[in-house]
Structure formats: C-alpha cells, structure tokens
BAVEX-856593 format. One record per residue (C-alpha): residue in three letters; residue number from 1; x, y, z. Coordinates in steps of 0.25 Angstrom, whole numbers, padded with zeros to 4 digits. Each point is the difference from the previous one (the first is absolute). Example, Ala and Ser with C-alpha at 12.3 -4.5 7.8 and 13.67 -1.06 7.14 Angstrom:
BEGIN
BAVEX,ALA,1,0049,-0018,0031
BAVEX,SER,2,0006,0014,-0002
//
This chain:
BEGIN
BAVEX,UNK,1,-0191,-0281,-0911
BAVEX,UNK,2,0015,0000,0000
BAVEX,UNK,3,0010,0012,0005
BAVEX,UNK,4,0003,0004,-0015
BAVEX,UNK,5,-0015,0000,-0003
BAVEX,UNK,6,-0004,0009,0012
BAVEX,UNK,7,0012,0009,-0003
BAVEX,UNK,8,-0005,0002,-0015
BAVEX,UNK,9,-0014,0004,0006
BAVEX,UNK,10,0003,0010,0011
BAVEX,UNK,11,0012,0005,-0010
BAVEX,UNK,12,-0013,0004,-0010
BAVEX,UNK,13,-0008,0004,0011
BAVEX,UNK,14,0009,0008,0007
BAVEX,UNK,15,0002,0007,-0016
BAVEX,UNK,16,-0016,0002,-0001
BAVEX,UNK,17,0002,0008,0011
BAVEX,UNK,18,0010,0012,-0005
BAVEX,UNK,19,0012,-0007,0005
BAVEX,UNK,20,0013,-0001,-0008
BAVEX,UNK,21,0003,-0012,0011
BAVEX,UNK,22,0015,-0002,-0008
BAVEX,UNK,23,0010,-0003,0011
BAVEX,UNK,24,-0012,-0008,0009
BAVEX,UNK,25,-0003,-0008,-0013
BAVEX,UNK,26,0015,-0004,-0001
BAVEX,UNK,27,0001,-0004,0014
BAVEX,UNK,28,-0013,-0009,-0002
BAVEX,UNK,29,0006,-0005,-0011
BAVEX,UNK,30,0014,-0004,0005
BAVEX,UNK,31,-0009,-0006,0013
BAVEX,UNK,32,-0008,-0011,-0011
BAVEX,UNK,33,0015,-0003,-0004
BAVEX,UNK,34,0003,-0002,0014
BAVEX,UNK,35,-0012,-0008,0003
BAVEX,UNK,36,-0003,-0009,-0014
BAVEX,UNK,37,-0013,-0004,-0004
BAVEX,UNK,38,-0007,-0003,0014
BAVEX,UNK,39,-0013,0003,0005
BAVEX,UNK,40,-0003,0014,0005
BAVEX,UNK,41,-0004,-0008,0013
BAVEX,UNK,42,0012,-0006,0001
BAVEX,UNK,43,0010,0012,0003
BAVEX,UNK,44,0004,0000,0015
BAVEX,UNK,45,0004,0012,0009
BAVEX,UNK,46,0014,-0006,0001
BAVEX,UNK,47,0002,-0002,-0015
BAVEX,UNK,48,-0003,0014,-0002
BAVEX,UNK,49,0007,0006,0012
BAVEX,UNK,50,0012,-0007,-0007
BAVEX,UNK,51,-0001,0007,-0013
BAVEX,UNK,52,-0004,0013,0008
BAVEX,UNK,53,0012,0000,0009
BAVEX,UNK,54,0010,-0003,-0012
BAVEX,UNK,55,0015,0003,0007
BAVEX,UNK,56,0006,0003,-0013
BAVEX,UNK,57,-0010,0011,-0004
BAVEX,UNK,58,0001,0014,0006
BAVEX,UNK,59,-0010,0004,0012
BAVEX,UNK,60,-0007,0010,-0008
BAVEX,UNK,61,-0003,-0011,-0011
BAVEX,UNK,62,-0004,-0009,0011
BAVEX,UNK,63,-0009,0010,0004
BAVEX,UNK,64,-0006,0002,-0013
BAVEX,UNK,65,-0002,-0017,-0001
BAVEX,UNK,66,-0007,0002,0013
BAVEX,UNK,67,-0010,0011,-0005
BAVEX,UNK,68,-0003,-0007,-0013
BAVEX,UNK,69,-0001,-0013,0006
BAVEX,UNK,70,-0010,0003,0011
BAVEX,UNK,71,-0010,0008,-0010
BAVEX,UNK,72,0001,-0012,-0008
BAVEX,UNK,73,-0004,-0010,0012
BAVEX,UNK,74,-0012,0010,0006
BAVEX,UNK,75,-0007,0001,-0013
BAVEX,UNK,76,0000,-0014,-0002
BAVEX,UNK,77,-0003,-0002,0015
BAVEX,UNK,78,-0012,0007,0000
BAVEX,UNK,79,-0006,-0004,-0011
BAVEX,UNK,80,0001,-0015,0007
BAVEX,UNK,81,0010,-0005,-0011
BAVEX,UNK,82,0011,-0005,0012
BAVEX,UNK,83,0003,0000,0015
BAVEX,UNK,84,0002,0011,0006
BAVEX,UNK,85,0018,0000,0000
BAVEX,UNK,86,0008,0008,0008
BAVEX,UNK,87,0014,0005,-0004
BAVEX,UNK,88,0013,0004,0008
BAVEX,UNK,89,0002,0014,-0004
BAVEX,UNK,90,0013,0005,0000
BAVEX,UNK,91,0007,0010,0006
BAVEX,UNK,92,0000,0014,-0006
BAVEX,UNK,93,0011,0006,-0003
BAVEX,UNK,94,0004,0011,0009
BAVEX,UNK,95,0007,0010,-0011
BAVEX,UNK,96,0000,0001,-0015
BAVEX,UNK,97,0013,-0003,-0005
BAVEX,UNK,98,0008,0010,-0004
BAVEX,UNK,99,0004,0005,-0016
BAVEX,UNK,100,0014,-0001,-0005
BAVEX,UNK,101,0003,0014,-0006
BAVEX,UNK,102,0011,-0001,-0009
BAVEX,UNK,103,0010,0011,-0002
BAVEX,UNK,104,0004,0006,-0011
BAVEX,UNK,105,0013,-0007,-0002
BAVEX,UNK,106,-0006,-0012,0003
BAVEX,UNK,107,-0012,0000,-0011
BAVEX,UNK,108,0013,0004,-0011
BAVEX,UNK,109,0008,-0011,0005
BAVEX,UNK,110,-0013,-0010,-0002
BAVEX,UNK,111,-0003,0006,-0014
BAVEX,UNK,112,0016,-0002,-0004
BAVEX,UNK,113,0001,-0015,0005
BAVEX,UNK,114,-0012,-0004,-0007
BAVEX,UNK,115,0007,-0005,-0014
BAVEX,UNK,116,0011,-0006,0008
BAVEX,UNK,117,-0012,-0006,0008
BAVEX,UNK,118,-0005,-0007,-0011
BAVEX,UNK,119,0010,-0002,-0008
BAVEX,UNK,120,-0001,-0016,-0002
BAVEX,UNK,121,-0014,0001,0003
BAVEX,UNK,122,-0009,-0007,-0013
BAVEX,UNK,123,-0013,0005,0004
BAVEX,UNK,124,0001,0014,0004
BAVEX,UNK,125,0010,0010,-0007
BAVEX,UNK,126,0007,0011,0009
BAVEX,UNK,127,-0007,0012,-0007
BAVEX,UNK,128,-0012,-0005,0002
BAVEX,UNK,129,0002,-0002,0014
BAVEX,UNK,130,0006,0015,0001
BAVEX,UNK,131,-0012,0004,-0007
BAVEX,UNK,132,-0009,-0006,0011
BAVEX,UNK,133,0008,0006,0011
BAVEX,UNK,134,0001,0012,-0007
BAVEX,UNK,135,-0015,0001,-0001
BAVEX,UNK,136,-0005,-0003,0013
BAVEX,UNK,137,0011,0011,0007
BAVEX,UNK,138,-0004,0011,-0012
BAVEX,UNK,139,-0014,-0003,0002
BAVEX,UNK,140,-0005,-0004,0013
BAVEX,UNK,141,-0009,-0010,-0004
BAVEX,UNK,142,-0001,-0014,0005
BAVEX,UNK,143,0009,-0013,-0004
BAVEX,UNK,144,-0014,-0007,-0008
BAVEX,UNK,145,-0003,0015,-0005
BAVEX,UNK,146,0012,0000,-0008
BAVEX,UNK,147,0001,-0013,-0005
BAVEX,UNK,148,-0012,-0001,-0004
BAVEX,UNK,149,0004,0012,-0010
BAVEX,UNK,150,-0004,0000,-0014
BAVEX,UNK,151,0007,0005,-0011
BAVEX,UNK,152,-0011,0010,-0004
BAVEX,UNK,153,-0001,0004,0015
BAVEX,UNK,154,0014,0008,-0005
BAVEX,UNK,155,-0004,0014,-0007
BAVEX,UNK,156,0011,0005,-0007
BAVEX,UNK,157,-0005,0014,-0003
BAVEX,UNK,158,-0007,0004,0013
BAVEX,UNK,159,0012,-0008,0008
BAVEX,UNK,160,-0011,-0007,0010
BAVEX,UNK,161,-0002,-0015,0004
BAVEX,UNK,162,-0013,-0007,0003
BAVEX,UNK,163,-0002,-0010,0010
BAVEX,UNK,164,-0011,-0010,-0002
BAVEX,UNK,165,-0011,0001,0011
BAVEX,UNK,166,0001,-0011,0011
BAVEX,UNK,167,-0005,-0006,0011
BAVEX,UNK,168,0001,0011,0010
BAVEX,UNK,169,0004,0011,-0012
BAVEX,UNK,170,-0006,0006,-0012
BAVEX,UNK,171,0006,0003,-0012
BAVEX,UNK,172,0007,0012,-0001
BAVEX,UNK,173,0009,0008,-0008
BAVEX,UNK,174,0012,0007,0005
BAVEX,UNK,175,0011,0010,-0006
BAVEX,UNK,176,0015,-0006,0003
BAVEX,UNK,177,0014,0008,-0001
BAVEX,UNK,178,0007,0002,-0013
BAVEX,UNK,179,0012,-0010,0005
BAVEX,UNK,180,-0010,-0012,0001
BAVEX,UNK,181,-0008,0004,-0011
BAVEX,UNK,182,0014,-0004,-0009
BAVEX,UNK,183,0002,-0012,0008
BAVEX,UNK,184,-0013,-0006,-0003
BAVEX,UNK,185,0000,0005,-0015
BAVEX,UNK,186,0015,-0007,-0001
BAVEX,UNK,187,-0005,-0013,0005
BAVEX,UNK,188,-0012,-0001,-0008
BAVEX,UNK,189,0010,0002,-0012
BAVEX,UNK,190,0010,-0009,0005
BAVEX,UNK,191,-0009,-0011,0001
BAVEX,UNK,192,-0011,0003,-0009
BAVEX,UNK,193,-0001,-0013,-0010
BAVEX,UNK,194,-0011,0008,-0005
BAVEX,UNK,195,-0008,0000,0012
BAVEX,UNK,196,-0017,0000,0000
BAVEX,UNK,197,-0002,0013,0008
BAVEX,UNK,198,-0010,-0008,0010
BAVEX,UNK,199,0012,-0009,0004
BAVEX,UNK,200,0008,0001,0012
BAVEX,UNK,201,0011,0011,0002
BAVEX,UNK,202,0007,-0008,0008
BAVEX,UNK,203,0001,-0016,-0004
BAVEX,UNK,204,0012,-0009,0000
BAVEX,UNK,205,0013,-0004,-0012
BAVEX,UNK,206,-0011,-0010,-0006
BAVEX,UNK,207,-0012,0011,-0001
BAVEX,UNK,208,-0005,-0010,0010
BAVEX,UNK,209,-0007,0008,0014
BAVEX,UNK,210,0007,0003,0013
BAVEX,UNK,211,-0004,-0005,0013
BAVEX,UNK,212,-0001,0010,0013
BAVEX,UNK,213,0007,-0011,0008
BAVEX,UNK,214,0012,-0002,-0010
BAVEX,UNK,215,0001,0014,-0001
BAVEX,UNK,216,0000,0000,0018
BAVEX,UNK,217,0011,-0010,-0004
BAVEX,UNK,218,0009,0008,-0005
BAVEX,UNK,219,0000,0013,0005
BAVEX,UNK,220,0003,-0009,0013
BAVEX,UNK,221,0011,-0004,-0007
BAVEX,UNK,222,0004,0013,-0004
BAVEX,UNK,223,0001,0006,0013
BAVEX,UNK,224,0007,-0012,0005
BAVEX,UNK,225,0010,0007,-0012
BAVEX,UNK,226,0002,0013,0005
BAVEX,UNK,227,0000,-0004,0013
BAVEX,UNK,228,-0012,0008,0005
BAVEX,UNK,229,-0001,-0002,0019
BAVEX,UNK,230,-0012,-0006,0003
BAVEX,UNK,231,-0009,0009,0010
BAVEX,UNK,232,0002,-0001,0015
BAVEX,UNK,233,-0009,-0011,0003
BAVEX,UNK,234,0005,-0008,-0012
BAVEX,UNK,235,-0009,0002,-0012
BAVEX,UNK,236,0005,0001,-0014
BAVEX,UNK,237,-0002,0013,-0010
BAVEX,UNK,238,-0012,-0004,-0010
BAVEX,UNK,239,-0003,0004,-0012
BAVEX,UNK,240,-0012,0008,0004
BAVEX,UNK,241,0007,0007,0010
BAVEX,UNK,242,0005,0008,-0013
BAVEX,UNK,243,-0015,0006,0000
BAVEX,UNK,244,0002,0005,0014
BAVEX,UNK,245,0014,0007,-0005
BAVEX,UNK,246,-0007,0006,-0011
BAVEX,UNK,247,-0009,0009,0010
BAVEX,UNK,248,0010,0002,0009
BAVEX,UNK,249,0010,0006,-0010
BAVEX,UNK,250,-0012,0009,-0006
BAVEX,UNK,251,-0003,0005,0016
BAVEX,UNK,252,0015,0003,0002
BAVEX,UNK,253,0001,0007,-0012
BAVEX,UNK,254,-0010,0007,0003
BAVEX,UNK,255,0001,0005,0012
BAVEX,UNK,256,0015,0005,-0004
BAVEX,UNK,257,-0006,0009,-0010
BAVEX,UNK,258,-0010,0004,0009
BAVEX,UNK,259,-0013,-0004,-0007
BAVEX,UNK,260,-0012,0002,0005
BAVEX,UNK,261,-0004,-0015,0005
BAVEX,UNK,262,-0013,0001,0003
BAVEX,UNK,263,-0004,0002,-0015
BAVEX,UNK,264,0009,-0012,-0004
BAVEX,UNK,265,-0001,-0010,0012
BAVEX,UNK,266,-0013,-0003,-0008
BAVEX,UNK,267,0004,0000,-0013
BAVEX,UNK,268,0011,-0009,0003
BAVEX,UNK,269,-0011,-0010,0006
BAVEX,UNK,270,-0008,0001,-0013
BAVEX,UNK,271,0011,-0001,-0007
BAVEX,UNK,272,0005,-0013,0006
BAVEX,UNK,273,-0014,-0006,0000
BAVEX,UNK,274,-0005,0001,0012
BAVEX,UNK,275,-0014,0000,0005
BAVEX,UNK,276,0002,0014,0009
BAVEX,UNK,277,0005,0012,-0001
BAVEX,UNK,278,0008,-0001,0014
BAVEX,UNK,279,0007,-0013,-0002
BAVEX,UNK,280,0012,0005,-0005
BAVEX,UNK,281,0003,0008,0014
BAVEX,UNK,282,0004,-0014,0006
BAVEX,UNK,283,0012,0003,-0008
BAVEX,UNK,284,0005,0014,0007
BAVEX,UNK,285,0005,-0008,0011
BAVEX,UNK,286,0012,-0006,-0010
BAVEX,UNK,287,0003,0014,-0005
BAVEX,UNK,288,0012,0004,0007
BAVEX,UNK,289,-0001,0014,-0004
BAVEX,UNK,290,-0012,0001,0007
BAVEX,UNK,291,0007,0003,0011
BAVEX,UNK,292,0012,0007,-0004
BAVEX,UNK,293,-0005,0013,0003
BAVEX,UNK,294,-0004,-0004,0016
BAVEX,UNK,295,0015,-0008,0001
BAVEX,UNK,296,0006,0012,-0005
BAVEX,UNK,297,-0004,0007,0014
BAVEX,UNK,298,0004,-0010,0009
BAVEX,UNK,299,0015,-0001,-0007
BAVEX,UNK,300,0013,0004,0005
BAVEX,UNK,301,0005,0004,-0012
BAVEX,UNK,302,-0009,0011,-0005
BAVEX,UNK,303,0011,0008,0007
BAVEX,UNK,304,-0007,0004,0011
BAVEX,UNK,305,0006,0013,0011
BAVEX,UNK,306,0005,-0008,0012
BAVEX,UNK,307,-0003,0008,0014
BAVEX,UNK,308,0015,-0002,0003
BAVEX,UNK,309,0003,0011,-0012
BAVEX,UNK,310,-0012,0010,0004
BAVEX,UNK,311,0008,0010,0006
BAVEX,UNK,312,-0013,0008,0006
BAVEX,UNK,313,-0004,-0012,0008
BAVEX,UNK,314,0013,-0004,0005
BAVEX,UNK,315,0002,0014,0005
BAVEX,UNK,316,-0014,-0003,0006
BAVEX,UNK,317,0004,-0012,0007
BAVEX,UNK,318,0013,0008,0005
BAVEX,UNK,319,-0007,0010,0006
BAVEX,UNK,320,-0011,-0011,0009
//
C-alpha cells in the first residue's frame, strides 16, 4: 500500500467517524507530495522528522504537522501496516503571537492607496481590492470568508451579507452598516457584465477567480506603500489582522459610549462567527479605553490639590 493509498483511507475513516478532518487531511496530502509514490513501509523517522521540523513554517504549523502526522503513523501502526516510527517533536511555541491592530488612520490610508496600488496591476483592479479590504474591516469575518462571497450573498433590501458555511464555520447571515452596504452595491454595478447571482463578488479584470495567496501578495505590497512599522519583534501587518481591528474598534466604541458589555461581548463573538460566546473578550486587552477610567486616577493632570497649597495642614505641620 502506498503513502497516498493509506492517506485516502484513513482520510475516509477518519470522515465515518464525524470528523471534518480538513487541515489534517491537507497536511497528509502535502506529506504523499513530499514523499511520492512509495511504500507505506518504506517512510523513515528521519524523512518525516524532515518535513515535521520544516524551518521555514511557523512553530505552531509544525506543531500542527506533528499531531496529524503521528495519528496518521499510530493508526497504521497498530493495525500492523508499518514499523512502529518515531518522530522528533518540535519545540512548542512559548506564546502565541501577537495581532496587529491597526488605527484608525492607518486602515484609511490602506483603503485610499489601494487604486494607486493596483494601478498597473492586469489581474486585480484597485476597487476590487478596496472592496476586499473594506469588507473584512466592516465585517469581521475571515480573509476565505469574504472571498469566497457570492453575489446573491449581497441583500440589498435587508442590507445583510451571508457567509458560506466552512470548515470550522456555518453559514450565517449578518446585518452590515449603511456605508458598506453602498460600497458593495457600487462594485457590483461597476463590474457587473451581467453577472449570475451564484458568481463570486469578488473575482479578478478577466471575470476569472482571485487567489488568497495573490491577494497576501498585495496587501504586503500595499503596506510596504504606506509605509506601515513592522511589530517589535519584526512581523509584518496581515491582512487578517484587519478582523482583529474590527473587534477592537467595536470594543472601544463601545466602552466610550458606555454600553453595557456583557450583553454585547457575546454578540460580537456570534456576530464574528465564532464557536463561544466568550471568545471575543481576548479582545478587551486591545481596547485602550478600557482602561481610561483607572489611568485617569493615577494622572497628574486631573488637577489634583497639592499639600503644599492646603493651608489647614501647613498650619498643622507649623504648629508640630
């Protein structure tokens, strides 16, 4: 049996089972690329150590080859298909990395450079790019979410958009703000041809699709445009970090108009697609405001009474 063939079958077995086993089944996969068509007998510890412990891949991803990887070898293990194989394990990482929340400015110098961005660009125009942007930060939702938008996922007259359901997601529908309700209804006028309502919202100058990793391209080179700092320990903004803004903008509005957070910390995590209700509090510790109130005590310049200009307790001092 070879390494595809035993992939396929526990893939299918792992399926029977209740599983949606998507990003296990894509590290299998990329694994029978790695390895060919060879024997299941004839993967070595050192060959897959070697794809486990990939430098170029982040340490969380290793970790996630690790896990996949190791199920995969036990269930064929046991059942006496190969030699028992032993794998280096890489180091987890410590802390999870940080998001970059974007200000204000920031997220309107993006939306403004994106024509000039793609400007002499033949597969994507700037608007649809802007639309993109403009989407995710309106929204919340995930990079595939919104490219994977369709045109009929757009209701005009109840101004909501629909996300197709995913692999850790259902669908769901959600009402949006009257300022990107225009946007979207002005792109799909710009570049409607006409358009079949089950088509993409978002594809390319030839009608043709838009690929996650060409779209990563290119917001990389737009922040390289508006000269956007890398974090402290050198990473670059993402894309997706502008689903992190989102909820942090929302939490520091929020708490500025005094909202009652514990009926909307939930909401906004249902809102954004999550599986809890509590996951969107991960995000109080980027709202500034939070903490306003409590900075507010500790300042000098709330114009405090200093003991030199209390005359009753200089005269007390006096008289010691």
């Amino acid at each position: 049996m070879t390494v595809a063939e035993a992939v396929s079958t526990y893939v299918a077995k792992r399926r029977e089972e209740g599983c949606l086993f998507v990003s296990s089944e894509r590290i299998l996969r990329f694994l029978c690329r790695d390895c060919g068509e060879i024997d299941l007998r004839s993967l070595s510890s050192e060959r897959l150590s070697l794809f486990v412990n990939n430098q170029y891949v982040k340490p969380a991803t290793r970790m996630g080859k690790f896990s996949a990887v190791s199920c995969f070898l036990n269930y064929w293990t046991l059942r006496g298909k190969m030699p028992l194989l032993t794998i280096q394990k890489p180091h987890r990482p410590t802390t999870s990395p940080l998001p970059y929340i974007y200000t204000v400015q920031q997220v309107r110098s993006l939306l403004r450079a994106s024509e000039k961005c793609q400007r002499k660009c033949e597969k994507l125009s700037g608007e649809t790019l802007h639309a993109i942007l403009i989407t995710i930060y309106g929204t919340g939702a995930t990079v595939d979410e919104v490219l994977k938008l369709r045109i009929s996922g757009v209701h005009s007259k109840k101004r909501r958009l629909t996300f197709e359901a995913g692999p850790a997601r259902a669908a769901r529908a959600v009402p949006i703000s009257a300022d990107l309700h225009a946007a979207l209804m002005r792109h799909i006028r710009a570049t409607s041809k006409p358009r079949d309502p089950s088509a993409s919202l978002f594809r390319g100058r030839k009608n043709d699709e838009v690929s996650r990793n060409y779209v990563y391209d290119r917001f990389q080179r737009l922040c390289k445009m508006v000269s956007l700092p890398n974090k402290t320990d050198g990473r670059t903004p993402r894309m997706l970090d502008l689903r992190y803004t989102f909820a942090v903008h929302r939490l520091t509005h929020w708490i500025r108009q005094k909202e009652n957070l514990n009926e909307l910390l939930p909401a906004l995590s249902m809102y954004m697609g999550y599986g809890t209700l509590t996951t969107a509090e991960k995000f109080l510790a980027f709202a500034p405001e939070r903490f306003k109130a409590d900075l507010q005590k500790l300042s000098s310049l709330k114009g405090r009474k200093h003991w030199r200009n209390d005359a009753a307790l200089l005269a007390s001092l006096a008289a010691l």
